[in-house]
Each structure stands twice: as C-alpha cells, then as structure tokens.
C-alpha positions as CSV (number, residue, x, y, z in Angstrom):
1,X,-27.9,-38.3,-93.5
2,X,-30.0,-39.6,-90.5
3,X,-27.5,-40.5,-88.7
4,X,-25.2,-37.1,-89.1
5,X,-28.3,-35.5,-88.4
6,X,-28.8,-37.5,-84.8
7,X,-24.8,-38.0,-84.4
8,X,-24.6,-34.0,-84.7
9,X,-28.0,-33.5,-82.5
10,X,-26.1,-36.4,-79.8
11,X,-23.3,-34.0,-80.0
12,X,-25.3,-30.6,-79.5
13,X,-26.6,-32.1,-76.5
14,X,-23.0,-33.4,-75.2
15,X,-21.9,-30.2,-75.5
16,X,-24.8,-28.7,-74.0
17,X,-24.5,-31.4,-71.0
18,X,-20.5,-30.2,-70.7
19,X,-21.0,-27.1,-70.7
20,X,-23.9,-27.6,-68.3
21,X,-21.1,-29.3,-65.8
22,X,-18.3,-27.4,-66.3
23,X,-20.7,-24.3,-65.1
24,X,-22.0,-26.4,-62.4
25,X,-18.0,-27.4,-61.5
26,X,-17.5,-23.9,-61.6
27,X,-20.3,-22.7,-59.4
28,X,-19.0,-26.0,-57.3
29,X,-15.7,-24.7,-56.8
30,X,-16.2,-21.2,-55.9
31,X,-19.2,-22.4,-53.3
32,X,-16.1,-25.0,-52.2
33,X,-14.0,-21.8,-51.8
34,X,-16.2,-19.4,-50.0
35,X,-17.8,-21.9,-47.4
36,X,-14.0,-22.9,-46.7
37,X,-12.9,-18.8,-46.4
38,X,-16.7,-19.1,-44.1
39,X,-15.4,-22.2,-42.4
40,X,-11.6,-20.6,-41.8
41,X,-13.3,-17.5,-40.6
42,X,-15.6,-18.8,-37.6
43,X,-12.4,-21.1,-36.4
44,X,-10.0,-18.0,-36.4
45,X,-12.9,-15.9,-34.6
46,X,-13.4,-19.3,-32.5
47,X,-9.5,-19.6,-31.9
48,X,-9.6,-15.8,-30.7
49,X,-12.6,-15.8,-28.7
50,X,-10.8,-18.8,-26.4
51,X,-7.8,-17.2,-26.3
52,X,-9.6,-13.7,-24.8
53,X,-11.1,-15.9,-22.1
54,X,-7.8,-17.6,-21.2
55,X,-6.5,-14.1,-20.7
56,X,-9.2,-12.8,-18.8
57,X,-9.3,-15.9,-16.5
58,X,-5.1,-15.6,-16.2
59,X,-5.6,-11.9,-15.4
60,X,-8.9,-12.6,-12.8
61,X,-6.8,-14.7,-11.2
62,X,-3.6,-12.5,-10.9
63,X,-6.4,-10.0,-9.4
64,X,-7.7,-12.7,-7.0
65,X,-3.8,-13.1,-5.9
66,X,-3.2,-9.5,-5.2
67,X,-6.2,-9.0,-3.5
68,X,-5.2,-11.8,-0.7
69,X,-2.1,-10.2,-1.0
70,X,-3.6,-6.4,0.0
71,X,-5.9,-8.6,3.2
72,X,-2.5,-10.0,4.4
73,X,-0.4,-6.5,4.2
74,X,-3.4,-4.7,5.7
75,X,-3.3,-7.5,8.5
76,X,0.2,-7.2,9.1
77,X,0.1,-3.8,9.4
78,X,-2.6,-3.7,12.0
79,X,-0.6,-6.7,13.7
80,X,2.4,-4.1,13.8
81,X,0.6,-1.4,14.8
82,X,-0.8,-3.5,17.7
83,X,2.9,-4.0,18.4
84,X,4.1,-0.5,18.5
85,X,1.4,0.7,20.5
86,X,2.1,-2.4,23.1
87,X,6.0,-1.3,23.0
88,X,5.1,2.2,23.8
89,X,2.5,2.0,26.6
90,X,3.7,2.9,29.8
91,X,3.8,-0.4,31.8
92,X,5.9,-1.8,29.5
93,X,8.3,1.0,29.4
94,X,7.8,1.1,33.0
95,X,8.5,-3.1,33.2
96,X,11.8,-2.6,31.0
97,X,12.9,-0.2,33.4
98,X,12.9,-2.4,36.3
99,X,14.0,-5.0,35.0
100,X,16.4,-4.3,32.5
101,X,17.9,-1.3,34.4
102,X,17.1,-2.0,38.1
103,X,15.4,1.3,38.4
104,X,12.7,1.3,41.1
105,X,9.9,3.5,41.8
106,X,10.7,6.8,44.4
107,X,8.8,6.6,47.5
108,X,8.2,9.7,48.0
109,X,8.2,13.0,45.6
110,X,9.6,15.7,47.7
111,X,9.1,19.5,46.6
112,X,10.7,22.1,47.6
113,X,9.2,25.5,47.5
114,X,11.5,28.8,48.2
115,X,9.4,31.9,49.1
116,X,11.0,35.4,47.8
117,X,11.3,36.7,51.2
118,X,13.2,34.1,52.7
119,X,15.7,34.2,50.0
120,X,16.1,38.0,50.7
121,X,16.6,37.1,54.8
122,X,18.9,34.4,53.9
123,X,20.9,36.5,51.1
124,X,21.5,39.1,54.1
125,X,22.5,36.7,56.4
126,X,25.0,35.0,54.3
127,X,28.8,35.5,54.9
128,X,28.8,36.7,51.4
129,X,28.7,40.5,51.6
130,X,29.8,43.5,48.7
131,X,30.8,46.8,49.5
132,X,27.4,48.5,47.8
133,X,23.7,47.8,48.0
134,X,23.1,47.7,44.7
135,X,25.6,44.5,43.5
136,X,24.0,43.1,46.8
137,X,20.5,43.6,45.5
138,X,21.7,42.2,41.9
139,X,23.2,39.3,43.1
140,X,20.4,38.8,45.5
141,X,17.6,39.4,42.7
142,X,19.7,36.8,40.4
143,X,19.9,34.3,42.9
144,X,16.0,34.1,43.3
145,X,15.1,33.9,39.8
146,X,18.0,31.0,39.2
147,X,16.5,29.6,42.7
148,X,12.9,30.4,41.3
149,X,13.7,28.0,38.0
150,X,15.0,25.0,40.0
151,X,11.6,24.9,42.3
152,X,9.5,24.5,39.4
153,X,11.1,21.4,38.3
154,X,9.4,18.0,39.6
155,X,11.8,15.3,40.9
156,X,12.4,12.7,38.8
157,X,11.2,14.6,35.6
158,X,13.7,15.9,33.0
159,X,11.7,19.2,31.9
C-alpha cells in the first residue's frame, strides 16, 4: 500500500507538473503570438514610414525641378522682352531702313503754308471762271478747306 500511496502521490504531482506546463505552453504561445502581431506591426508602420519619405523626397525633388524650370522661363522671357524692345527702338528701325531698303534721311523738311487770302486772290485770278458768284464762292470756299487739309500734313509723315 506504501507504494500505491507514493506511486499515486508521484502521479498527483506529474499531473500537477503537466498541467503546470501545458498552462505555461499556453501562456508561451499566445505571448509568442502577440509579440509576433507587435513585431509585424512596428515593421509594417516601419515599411510605411520609409515609403512616406521616399515620396516626399521624389515629390521635393519634382518641386526643386519646376522651380529651375519657372527661373529659366522667367529668364527667357526677360531675354525676349529685351529683344522686342531692341527690334522696336527707333535706330534699329531706322538702320533697317537704310540698309535694307536704301531709304535715306531728307535734308531738308519743307512746309508749305497757304494763307486764306491768297487762295481767294489766286481763285479770282484763275482761268477758271462760272457764270454766278455764288458757285464761284463754293468752289473757292471748297478749295481752301481741301487746300487747308494738305498744309497740315508734315512731309515724310503718313497722318
């Protein structure tokens, strides 16, 4: 009976023992199992976090490129601007013409200026006479306003 007794007692305590492991196997496997979900976690948010940065560098850099791109169009548009303003002045126009057409400079500007009353003297004394005064005076008064237009033109000018 000794011996049942201590082979039962051994046996209470193997179970005990097995039971004690299989809880701490238990408790084993599910701290296993969370610290790898923990572990999986910090690499994803790891793997995300560089790939933010990648992005953000890619994009700083296609900000870097535009904004050498924007210098260059602003200094190309100064540079033509510069070249428009050169094409228009009026030496070079004036250049172009002499050389390209052979114009040349007039020498003298010469005006002429009509006075009223000398048209009237003039009008009388022309071989053009009417039969009445008053197509005479018409013709007259049309002649020195046509006459009037032409002396307020400058030579050379197109105005």
């Amino acid at each position: 009976m000794g011996l049942q007794m201590k082979n039962k007692g051994y046996q209470q305590k193997r179970v005990q023992r097995s039971s004690k492991n299989n809880k701490q196997k238990k408790y084993t496997f599910k701290y296993m199992v969370v610290g790898g979900i923990i572990i999986s976690l910090i690499v994803l948010f790891l793997v995300l976090y560089i790939n933010q940065y990648v992005q953000i560098s890619r994009k700083n850099l296609r900000v870097e490129t535009l904004e050498e791109e924007r210098q260059q169009v602003k200094r190309d548009k100064l540079y033509l601007q510069l070249q428009i303003s050169r094409l228009q002045s009026l030496a070079r126009i004036e250049e172009v013409a002499k050389d390209e057409f052979n114009m040349v400079e007039p020498n003298e500007i010469h005006y002429l200026v009509l006075e009223e009353d000398t048209l009237k003297e003039d009008y009388d004394q022309d071989e053009f006479q009417s039969e009445t005064e008053d197509s005479k005076f018409n013709f007259g008064e049309r002649l020195v306003i046509w006459l009037k237009g032409l002396t307020q033109v400058e030579a050379g000018s197109l105005d």
